[in-house]
N, C-alpha and C positions, 0 to 999 in steps of 0.2 A: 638085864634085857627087858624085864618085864618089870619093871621100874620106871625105864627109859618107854616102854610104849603106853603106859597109866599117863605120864607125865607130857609127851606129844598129844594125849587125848585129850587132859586136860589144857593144855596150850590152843587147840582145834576148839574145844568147845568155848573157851574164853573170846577170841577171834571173833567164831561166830556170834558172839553176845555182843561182841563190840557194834559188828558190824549192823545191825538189829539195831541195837542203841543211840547207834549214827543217823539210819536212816530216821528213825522214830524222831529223833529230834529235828532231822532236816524238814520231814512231814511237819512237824510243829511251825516251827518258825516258817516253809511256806504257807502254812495255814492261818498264822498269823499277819504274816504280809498279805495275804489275800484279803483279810479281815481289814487289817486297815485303809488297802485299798477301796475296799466297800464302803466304808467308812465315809472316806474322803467322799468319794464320790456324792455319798448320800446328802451330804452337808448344800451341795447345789453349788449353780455357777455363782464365783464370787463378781458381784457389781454394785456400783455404786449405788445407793438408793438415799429418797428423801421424803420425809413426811410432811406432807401438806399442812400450812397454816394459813389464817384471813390476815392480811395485812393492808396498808393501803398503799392505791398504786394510781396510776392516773392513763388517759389515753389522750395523745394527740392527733390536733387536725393541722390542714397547712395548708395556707389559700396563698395565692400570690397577690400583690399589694403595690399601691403606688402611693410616694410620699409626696406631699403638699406642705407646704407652710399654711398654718391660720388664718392668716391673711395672706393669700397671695394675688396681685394686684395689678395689672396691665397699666404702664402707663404712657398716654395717648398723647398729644398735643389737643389742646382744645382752638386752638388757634391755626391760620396755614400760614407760612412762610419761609427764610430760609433759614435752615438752623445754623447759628453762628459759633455757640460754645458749648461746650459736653464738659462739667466742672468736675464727673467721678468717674472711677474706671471698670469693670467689669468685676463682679466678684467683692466689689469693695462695701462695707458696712455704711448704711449713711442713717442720721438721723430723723425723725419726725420734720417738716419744713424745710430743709437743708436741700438748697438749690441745684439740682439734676443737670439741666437745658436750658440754653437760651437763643430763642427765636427772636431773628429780628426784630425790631420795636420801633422801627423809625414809621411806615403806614402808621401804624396803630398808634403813636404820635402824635403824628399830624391829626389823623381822626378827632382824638381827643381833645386840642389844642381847636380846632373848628367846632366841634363839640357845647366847650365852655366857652368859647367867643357866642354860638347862638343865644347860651344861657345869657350872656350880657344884656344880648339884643333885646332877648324878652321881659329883663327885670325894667330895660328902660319902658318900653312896650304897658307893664304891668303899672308903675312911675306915675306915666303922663295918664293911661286912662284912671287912675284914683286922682290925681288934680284934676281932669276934667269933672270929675265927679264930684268930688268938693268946692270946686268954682261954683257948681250948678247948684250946690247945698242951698245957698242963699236964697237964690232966686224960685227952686222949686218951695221952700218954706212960706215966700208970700205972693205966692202962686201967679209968680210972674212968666214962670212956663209952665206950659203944661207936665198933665203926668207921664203923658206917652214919650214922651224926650226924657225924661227922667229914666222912664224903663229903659230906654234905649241907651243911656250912657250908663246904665249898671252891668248893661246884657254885655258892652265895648270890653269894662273891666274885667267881669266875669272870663270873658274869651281869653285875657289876657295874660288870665291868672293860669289857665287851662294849658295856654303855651308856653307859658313859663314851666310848669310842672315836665311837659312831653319834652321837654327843652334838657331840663335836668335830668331827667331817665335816660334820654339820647347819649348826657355825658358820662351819668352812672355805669352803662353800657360799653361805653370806648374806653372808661376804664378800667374797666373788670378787663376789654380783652386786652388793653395793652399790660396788666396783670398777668394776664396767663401766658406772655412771652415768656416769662421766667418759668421754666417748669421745677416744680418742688414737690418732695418725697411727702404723700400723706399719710405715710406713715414709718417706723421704724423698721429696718434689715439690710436684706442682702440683694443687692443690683444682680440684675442676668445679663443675657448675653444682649450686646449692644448692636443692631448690624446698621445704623445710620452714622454719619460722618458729616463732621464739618462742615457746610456748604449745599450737601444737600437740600431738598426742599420738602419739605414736612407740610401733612393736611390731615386736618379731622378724619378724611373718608382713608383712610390708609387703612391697607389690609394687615398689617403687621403693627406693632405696638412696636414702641420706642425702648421700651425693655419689658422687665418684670422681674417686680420688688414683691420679694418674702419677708414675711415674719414668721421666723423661725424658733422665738422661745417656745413655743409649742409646735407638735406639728401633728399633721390628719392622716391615716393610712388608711384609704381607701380599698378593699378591696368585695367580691363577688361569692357566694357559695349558691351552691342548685338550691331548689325550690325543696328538696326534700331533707336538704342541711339543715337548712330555715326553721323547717318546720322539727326537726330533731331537736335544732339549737334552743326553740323558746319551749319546748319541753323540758329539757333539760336543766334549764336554768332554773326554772321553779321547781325543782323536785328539792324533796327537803327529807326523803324517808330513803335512799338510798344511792344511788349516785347523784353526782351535781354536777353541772360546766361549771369552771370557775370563771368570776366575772372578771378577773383579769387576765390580758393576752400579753403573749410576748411576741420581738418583733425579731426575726432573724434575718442577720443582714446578706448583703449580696458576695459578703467574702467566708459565710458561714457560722460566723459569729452571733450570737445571742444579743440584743441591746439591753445595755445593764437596767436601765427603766422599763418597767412595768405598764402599760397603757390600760382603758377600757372603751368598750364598744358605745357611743354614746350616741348614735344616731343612724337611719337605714333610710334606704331611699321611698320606700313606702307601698310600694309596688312592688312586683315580679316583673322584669322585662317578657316581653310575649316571644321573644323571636331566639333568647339566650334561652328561657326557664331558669334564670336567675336572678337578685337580689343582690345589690350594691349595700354595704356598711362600712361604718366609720367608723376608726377607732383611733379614741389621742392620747397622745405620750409627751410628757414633760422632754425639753431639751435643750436645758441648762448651758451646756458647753459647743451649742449649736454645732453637733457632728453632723447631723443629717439636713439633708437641703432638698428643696422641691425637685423634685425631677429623680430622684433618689428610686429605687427598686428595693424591695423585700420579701419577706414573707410573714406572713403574722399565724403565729400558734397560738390555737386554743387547746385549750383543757379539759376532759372530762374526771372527776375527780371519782374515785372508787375505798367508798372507807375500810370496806370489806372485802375484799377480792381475791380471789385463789389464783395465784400465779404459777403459771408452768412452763420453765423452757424450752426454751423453742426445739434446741436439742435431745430436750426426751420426748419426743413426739414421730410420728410418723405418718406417711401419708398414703393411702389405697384412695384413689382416684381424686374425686375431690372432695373427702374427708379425712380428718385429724385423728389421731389414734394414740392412748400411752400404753403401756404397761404396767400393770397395778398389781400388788401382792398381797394376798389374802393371809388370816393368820397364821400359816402352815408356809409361810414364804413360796409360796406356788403364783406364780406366772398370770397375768390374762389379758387379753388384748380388748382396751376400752376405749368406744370409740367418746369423743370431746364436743362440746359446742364454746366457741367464743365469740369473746365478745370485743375484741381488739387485740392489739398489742402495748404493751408499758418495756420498754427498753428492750430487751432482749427474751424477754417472756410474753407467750399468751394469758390475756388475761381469761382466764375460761369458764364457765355461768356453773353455780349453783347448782344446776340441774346434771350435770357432769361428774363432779369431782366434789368430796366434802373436805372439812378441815379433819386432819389426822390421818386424810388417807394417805400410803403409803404409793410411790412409783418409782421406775429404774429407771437413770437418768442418760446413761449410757452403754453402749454395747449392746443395745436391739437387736443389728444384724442376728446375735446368735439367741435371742430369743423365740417363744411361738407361746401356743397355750399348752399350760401344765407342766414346765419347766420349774425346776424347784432352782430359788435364787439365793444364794448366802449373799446378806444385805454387807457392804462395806461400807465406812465413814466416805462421806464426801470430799471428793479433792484427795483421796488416796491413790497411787496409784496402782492398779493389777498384777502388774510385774511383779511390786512387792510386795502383794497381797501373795503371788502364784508361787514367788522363791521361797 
């Protein structure tokens, strides 16, 4: 019996060591769990982050533009009458000389034909007073007339020659206009829109032009910026110590597309208008495969070109009123909110000054929302995602 209650004592106190020993361990391992909890936490919120370098980037501008041919060219009748033939069609390519219109010719005919009948008249005219004048040779020589009759049949010739001259300009005349009945391209392209017809009656004082012919291997895009563009743009362009405009523009077309030629600005209209506060310039573009044609719509982009520039997207930014803001991490990966100045945009980034942002500094690209100041950040590779950062 007293064997048996030694050996329950010892069973009792074994129990109790167990149980002692359990909890002690369970205390451990929450103490442990706690700790790594700690842990965890102290590491910061995991987000993306990227360090800043200079790279180069460029900034666009975008004025809207009207397309011209090089030569583009009104053409008029220089003659009136009825227009009889139309030899090309609208849209169609014609060459240098290559006969357009033809305006009746029969007036202008006859003109011409009375014209060269007067010249006859005068050559005869011009004929008889040099015989009369050579008859008189003789006789003025042994001064069988006088000298005043002599004057007098030089003065007859002299007149004679005079009419004959005004005779022959009168014909040069009638046939230049019966000339300009045929109307011909002066130069090479593409015909416009036609709105006279057969039969009609055609005149010099016509308020409308008979068409208008382009030359289209080259062409002029016309367009307009403010006074304070202007003055931006020819700074620009001579800077040689750290941004530059490039001197070549591009011209983007009316369905969005880019034109694969490259153009430059090669002339302005010399003035500011007073009543816009703008400045018309020119800029030409090769155009080989004549895609583009007067009357055309664009936009021409320029360039400012940035060899050093610190880019920041748009997406790690934030906005308190109307200023820009990122979030930058100091060496201790701690949080702070800095405000930005820029200086444009280049695709999908601000480009933003110098005075802002240095190369190597460090900012969190995404998931602001749950940032503030003094937030400890565990920096993650870029283009990871959270989830699988947080699984």
């Amino acid at each position: 019996m007293q064997k048996y209650s030694v050996l329950m004592d010892k069973k009792y106190k074994f129990s109790v060591l167990n149980r002692f020993a359990m909890l002690f361990i369970s205390c451990m391992l929450l103490s442990l769990s706690s700790c790594k909890e700690e842990e965890k936490v102290d590491e910061g919120l995991p987000l993306p982050v990227v360090s800043l370098k200079e790279q180069n980037a460029s900034k666009g501008f975008e004025y809207i533009g009207s397309i011209e041919g090089v030569e583009t060219i009104e053409i008029r009748p220089q003659v009136d009458g009825i227009l009889e033939e139309i030899y090309v069609d609208e849209g169609d390519f014609v060459e240098k000389g290559q006969p357009l219109f033809k305006v009746n010719s029969q007036p202008y005919m006859e003109d011409y034909k009375n014209a060269m009948a007067n010249v006859k008249l005068e050559k005869a005219k011009v004929e008889k007073a040099k015989s009369d004048l050579e008859r008189l040779q003789p006789l003025i020589d042994n001064e069988v007339i006088s000298e005043v009759r002599k004057k007098s049949v030089e003065a007859d010739y002299q007149v004679a020659l005079s009419s004959l001259e005004r005779a022959q300009a009168q014909a040069a005349n009638m046939r230049i206009n019966l000339n300009f009945t045929t109307i011909k391209a002066p130069v090479s392209g593409f015909m416009g829109r036609i709105p006279k017809s057969p039969g009609n009656v055609v005149k010099q004082t016509d308020e409308k032009p008979l068409t208008v012919l382009s030359k289209v291997d080259d062409i002029y895009v016309y367009f307009s910026m403010s006074e304070s563009d202007y003055l931006y743009y020819e700074r620009a362009k001579n800077d040689t110590l750290s941004n530059k405009m490039n001197n070549k523009v591009k011209l983007v077309l009316a369905d969005g597309s880019v034109y694969e030629h490259s153009g430059r600005i090669d002339a302005n209209s010399g003035q500011i208008d007073r009543t816009t506060g703008s400045i018309t310039l020119r800029a030409r573009f090769q155009n080989p495969d004549t895609l583009l044609r007067s009357g055309n719509t664009g936009k021409i982009l320029m360039e400012e070109i940035y060899p050093k520039a610190i880019l920041v997207p748009q997406s790690a930014t934030t906005f308190i009123q109307d200023k820009k803001f990122v979030f930058t991490l100091d060496e201790n990966n701690i949080a702070q909110r800095k405000e930005i100045i820029t200086e444009g945009r280049s695709g999908d980034n601000y480009i933003v000054s110098s005075k802002s942002l240095s190369p190597n500094d460090r900012i969190v690209l995404s998931g602001l929302d749950k940032l503030a100041n003094g937030i400890k950040v565990k920096p993650i590779e870029r283009g990871r995602l959270l989830s699988q950062i947080q699984e």
